[in-house]
N, C-alpha and C positions, 0 to 999 in steps of 0.2 A: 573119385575126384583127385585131382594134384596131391594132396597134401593127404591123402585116406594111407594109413599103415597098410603097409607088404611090398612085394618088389616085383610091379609088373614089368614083365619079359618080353610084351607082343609088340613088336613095329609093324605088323600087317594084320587090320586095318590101322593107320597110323591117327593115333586122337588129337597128336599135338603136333604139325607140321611145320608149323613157322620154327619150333626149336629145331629139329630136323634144318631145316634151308640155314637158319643163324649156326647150326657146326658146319653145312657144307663151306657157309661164307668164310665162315675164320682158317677152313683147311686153304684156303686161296690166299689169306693172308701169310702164311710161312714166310718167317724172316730166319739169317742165321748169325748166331753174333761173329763168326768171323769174316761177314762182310763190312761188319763199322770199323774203319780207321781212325784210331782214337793217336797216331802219330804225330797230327799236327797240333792236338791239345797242349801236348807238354811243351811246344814254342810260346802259348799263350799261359801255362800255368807257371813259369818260371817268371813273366813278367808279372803277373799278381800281385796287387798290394797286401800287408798284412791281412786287412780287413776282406780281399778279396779271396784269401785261401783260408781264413776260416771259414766262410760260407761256404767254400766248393767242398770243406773235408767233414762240415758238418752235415752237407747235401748228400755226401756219399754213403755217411757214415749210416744215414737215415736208408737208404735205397739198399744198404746191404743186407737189411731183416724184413725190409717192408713184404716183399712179395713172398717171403717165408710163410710169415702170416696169416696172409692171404691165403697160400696152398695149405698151412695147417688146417683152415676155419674149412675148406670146402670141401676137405678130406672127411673132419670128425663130425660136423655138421651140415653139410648143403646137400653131397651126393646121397645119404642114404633115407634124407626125408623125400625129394623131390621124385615123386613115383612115376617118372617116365623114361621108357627107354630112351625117347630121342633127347630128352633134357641128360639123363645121363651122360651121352655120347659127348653133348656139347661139353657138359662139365669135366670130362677125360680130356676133351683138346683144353678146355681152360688149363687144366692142372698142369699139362704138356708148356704153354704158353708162358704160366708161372714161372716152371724150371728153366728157359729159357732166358726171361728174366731175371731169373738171381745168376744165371752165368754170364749174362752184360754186366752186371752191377760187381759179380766176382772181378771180372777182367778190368771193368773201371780201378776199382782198389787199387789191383796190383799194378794196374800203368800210373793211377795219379798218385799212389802213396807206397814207392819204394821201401821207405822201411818199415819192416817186420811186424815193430813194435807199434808204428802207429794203426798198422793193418790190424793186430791185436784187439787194439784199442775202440776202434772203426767196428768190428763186427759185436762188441760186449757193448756196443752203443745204448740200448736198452737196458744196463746196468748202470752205466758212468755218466750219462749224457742225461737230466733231467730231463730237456724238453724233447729228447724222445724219448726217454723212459716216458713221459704220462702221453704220451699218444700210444705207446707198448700196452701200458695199462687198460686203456681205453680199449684196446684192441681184446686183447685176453678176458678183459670183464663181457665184453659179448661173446664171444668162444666159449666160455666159462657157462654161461646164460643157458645155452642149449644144448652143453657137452652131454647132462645124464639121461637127456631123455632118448629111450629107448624106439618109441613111437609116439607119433603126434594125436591122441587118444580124445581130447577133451580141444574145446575153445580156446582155453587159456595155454595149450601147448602151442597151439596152430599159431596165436598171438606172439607166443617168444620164439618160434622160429620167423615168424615174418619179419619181426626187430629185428634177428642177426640177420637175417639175407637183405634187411636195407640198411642196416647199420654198415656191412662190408662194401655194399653196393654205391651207396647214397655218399656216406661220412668218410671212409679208409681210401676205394678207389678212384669216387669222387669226388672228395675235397683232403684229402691230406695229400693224395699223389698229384691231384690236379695244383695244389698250391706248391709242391716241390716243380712242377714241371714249369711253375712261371718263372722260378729264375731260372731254370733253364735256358728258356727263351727271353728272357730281359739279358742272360748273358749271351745270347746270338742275334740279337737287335745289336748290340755293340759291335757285332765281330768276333767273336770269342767261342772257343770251344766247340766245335763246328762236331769234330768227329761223337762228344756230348750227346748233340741236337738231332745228329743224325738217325741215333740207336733209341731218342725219345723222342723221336717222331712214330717210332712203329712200337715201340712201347705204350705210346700214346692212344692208336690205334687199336691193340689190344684192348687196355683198358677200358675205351669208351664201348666197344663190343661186350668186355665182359657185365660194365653198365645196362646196355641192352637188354644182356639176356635175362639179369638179375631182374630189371623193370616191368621184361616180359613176364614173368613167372609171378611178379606182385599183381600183375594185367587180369592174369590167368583166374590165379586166386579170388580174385576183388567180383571176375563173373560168377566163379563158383559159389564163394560164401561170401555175398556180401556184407555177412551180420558183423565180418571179424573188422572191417574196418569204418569203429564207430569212435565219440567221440573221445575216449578215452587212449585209442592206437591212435589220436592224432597229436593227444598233448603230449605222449611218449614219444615220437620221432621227432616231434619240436625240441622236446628237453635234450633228448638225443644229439642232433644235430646242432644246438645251440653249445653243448660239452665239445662234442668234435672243434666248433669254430674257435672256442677258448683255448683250446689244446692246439692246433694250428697256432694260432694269432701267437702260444707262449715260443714255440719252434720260431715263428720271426722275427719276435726280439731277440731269442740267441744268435740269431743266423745275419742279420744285421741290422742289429743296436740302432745308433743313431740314424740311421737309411745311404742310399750311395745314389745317385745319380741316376734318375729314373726307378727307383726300386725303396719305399720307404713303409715302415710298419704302417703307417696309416692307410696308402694306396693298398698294401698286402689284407689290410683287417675288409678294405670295401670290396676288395676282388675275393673274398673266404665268403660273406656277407653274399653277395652276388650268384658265385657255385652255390652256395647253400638254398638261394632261395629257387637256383635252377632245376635242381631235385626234388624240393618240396612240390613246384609246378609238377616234374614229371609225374607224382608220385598222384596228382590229382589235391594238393592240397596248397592255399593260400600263401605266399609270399609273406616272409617272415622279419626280414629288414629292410627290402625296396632300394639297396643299395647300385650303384649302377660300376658297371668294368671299366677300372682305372688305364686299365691294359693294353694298349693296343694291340700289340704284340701277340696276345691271347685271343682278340673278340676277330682275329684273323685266324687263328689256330685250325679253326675246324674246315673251313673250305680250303684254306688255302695247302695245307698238309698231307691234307687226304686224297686233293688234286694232283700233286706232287707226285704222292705214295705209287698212285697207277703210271703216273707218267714214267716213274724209273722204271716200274716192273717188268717190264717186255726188255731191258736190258742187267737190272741188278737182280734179278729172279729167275731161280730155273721151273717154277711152279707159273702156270701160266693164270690169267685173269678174268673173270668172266664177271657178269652182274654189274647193280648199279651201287651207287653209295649214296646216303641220306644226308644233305648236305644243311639240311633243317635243323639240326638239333643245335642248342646254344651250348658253350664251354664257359 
């Protein structure tokens, strides 16, 4: 099974082919960060109100560890529980996609925050910055979760590696990046930041992929052993995900306080509310706040982006396109 100790080597005959087809789709996605021109940002970040460049430095400051993270957790825990070669494959391009990642996020820095000291200050974000430090924590206490174990031997291991592959999957990818990515786009509903929107449009892309594949592998599991998801993995993903939204929700009161003109903690707490309960559906389990997307900006996000993405790629791509895109799934 998926989740049995050792490290099967065999792609022929191939037992799990839908991850096999999810790494060839994402080899089609290659983006490179020096096709985003992030030159026309600093016209629009210079005009910034106070209030409007401490969110974009706290936005950054967040983005420069997040997909670190991410590449630590599936380094020390995803790749060596997950016993298949073609899930492996995929999780090599993931890892791949990460680095990519934090070199958009590298390049943001150094365009939007020239000096040194606040670039410094920006990457120790998880030391100095409380409300990402407790999403840092959040992150590390699941990392932590599944770092010793050797092999998944018993019930109760199989159970705490399922928590970290839906904790990263569900809570990190899916709602702390997905809540940074709305001001993104609440800042390009105004006009603003374009070269930004651009680089998290296919960041965006990624992630809803690495969502996928993570969901598929819970898919996987839930045929093999159904026994692991009873009702006690379900008040754990609820308590779970309920921490994650708290830990957001405290990121947007830092990020903007009293609120700014289409963008207020209360609309940010119903669109965390909303992702979260988008997950819990995926995940096969009951709607947990029934909140609805304040967003327009967002409940457009997923067709209209992804529409986009293919339309540049026969000219912003030297990687050519094939296949279709799921245009079903909610954000």
């Amino acid at each position: 099974m998926l989740l049995d100790p050792g490290m099967n080597l065999t792609l022929r005959p191939m037992k799990y082919p839908d991850f096999y087809e999810q790494y060839k789709d994402a080899i089609k996605n290659t983006w490179h960060v020096e096709e985003v021109d992030l030159a026309s940002d600093l016209t629009d970040l210079n005009a910034f109100t106070p209030q409007e460049q401490h969110l974009i430095h706290r936005l950054v400051a967040f983005f420069a560890t997040g997909d670190t993270i991410v590449a630590n957790n599936l380094v020390l825990n995803l790749y060596q529980h997950i016993n298949s070669p073609e899930g492996r494959l995929y999780l090599s391009r993931q890892l791949f996609e990460e680095a990519v990642h934090v070199q958009f996020y590298l390049t943001l820095l150094d365009t939007y925050l020239p000096d040194p000291e606040e670039r410094t200050k920006a990457f120790d974000a998880v030391n100095n910055i409380p409300s990402i430090k407790r999403k840092a924590d959040f992150c590390f206490k699941w990392i932590d979760s599944a770092f010793d174990m050797q092999e998944l031997k018993t019930a109760a291991d199989r159970r705490t590696f399922l928590l970290n592959l839906i904790c990263f999957a569900a809570c990190i990818e899916g709602l702390f990046f997905y809540g940074a990515f709305a001001y993104v786009y609440w800042l390009r509903s105004r006009g603003l930041l374009d070269g930004l929107a651009t680089g998290t449009n296919w960041v965006f892309r990624d992630e809803s992929c690495h969502m996928n594949f993570a969901f598929s592998v819970v898919d996987q599991v839930r045929q093999e052993e159904p026994e692991l998801f009873d009702e006690q993995m379900h008040r754990e993903v609820v308590a779970m995900m309920e921490e994650a939204v708290e830990a957001e929700l405290q990121f947007a009161e830092d990020l903007i306080g009293d609120g700014m003109p289409g963008m207020t903690v209360k609309d940010m707490k119903s669109y965390l509310e909303y992702a979260a309960d988008q997950r819990l559906v995926r995940l096969g389990m009951p709607k947990q706040w029934g909140s609805e997307n304040p967003f327009p900006f967002m409940a457009l996000q997923d067709v209209q982006e992804l529409t986009n993405f293919f339309e540049r790629r026969a000219t912003a791509y030297q990687v050519a396109v094939e296949g279709k895109v799921d245009l079903d799934e909610e954000f």
